[in-house]
N, C-alpha and C positions, 0 to 999 in steps of 0.2 A: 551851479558849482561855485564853490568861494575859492578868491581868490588868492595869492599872497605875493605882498609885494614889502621889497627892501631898496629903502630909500638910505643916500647917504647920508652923512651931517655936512652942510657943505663950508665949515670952517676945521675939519678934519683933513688928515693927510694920511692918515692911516690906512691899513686895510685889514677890513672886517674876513675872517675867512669862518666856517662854519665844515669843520673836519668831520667826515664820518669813524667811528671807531673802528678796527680791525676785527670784524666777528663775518659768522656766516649765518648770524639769524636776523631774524628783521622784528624792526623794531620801532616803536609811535609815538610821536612827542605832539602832546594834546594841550592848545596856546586855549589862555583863559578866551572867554570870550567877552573880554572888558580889558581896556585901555588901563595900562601903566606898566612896569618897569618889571620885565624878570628880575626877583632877587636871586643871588647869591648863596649854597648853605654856609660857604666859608665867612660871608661877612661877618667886622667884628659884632657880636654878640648875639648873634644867631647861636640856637641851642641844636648842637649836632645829632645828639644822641641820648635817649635816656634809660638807663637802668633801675630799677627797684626789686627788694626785698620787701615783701612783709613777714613778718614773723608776727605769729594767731596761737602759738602754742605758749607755756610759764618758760621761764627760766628762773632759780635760785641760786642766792650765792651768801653761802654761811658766815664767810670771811676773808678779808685779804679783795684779791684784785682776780677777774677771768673774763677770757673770751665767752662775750656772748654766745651760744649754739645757733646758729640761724639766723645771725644779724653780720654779716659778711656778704659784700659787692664788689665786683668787679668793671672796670672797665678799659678800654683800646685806645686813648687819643688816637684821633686823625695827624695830629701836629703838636708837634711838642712846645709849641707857645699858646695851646690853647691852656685855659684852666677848665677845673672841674669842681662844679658847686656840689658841694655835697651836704643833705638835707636830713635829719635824724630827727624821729619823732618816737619819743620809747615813752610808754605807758608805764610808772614803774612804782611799786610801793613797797611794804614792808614790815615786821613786828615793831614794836613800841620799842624797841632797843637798835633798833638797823638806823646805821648810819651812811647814806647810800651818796656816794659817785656815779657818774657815768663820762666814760672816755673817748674819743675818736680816734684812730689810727689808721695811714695811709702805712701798708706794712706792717715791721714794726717800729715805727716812729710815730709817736704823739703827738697829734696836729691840734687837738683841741680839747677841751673840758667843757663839760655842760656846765650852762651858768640861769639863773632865773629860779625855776622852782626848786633848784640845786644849788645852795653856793657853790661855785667855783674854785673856792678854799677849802672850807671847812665841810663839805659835804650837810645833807640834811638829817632834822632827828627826825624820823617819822614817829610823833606821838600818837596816834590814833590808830591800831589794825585797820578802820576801814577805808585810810587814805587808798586812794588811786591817782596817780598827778602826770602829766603830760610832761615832759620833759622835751628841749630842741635845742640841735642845734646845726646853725648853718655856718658852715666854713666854706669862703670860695679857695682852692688850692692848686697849686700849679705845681704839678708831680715832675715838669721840662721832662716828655717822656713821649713816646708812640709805642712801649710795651704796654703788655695788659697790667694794671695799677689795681691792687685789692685794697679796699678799706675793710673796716673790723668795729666794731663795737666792745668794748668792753664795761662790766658792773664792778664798781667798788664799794666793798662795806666796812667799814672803819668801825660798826658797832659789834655787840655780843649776839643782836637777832638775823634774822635774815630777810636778806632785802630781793626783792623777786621783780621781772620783768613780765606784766601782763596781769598781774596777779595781787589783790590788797594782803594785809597780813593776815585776816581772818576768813578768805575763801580758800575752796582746794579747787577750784576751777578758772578757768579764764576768763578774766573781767575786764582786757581789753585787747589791743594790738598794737604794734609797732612798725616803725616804717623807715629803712634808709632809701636814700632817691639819691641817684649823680646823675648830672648832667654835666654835658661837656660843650663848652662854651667856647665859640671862638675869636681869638683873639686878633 
């Protein structure tokens, strides 16, 4: 039978105590069986929790500005001084005339603009139906919150064609996927 044993530190003055919780079930705390350090989950930058959406079906959007259908996440901070990274990977293309955005929103507040295969500004012209292009974007954000926090996605098209998520200009089917991730980080 093994054994266990708790040693003190002996330039400590403190005391260690190890409280059981108030419950009436029982319950197993299984120690690695290799030498080093319990962590922590609240350490800073330890990842609490994670949520994702994929979204595997089209969205279009003819003109103007809309919530994505299916690219909405939620999540709880544990502490309202943690942040939460939030991760957006939208597959997105569109006709020879779509001139396409993509948005981030905590709420409704606009936390970020896709920038890279998207200007940031000026939105992109997709000149070719059979473009398909990865779009991302990573915002770390700090909602100072322990309610449930929804982010959103949204598609802008600033041209005459229509610009679709998952989907090039010349397929009627889906030709890829898309992904928001939060993780909540602490701080």
């Amino acid at each position: 039978m093994s054994k266990i044993s708790i040693e003190g530190n002996a330039s400590g003055t403190g005391t260690l105590t190890i409280a059981a919780p108030n419950t009436n079930s029982n319950f197993t705390l299984d120690i690695p069986s290799a030498s080093g350090t319990i962590d922590r989950l609240n350490r800073a930058g330890n990842v609490l929790q994670v949520v994702q959406t994929v979204k595997d079906d089209v969205f279009s959007q003819a003109g103007g500005i809309a919530d994505v259908t299916g690219m909405t996440a939620s999540i709880t901070p544990s502490s309202a001084s943690n942040k939460i990274m939030v991760m957006l990977t939208a597959a997105i293309g569109g006709d020879t005339s779509a001139y396409v955005y993509v948005f981030l929103f905590r709420g409704s507040t606009q936390i970020a603009t896709s920038s890279g295969a998207i200007d940031s500004i000026a939105g992109t012209l997709i000149g070719d139906n059979q473009i398909l292009t990865s779009n991302s974007i990573n915002f770390l954000d700090s909602p100072n919150t322990t309610s449930s926090v929804t982010y959103k996605i949204q598609l802008g098209n600033a041209g005459s064609g229509t610009a679709y998520i998952n989907r090039r200009g010349l397929d009627t089917v889906v030709t890829g996927n898309s992904t928001l991730t939060l993780m909540e980080i602490a701080v």
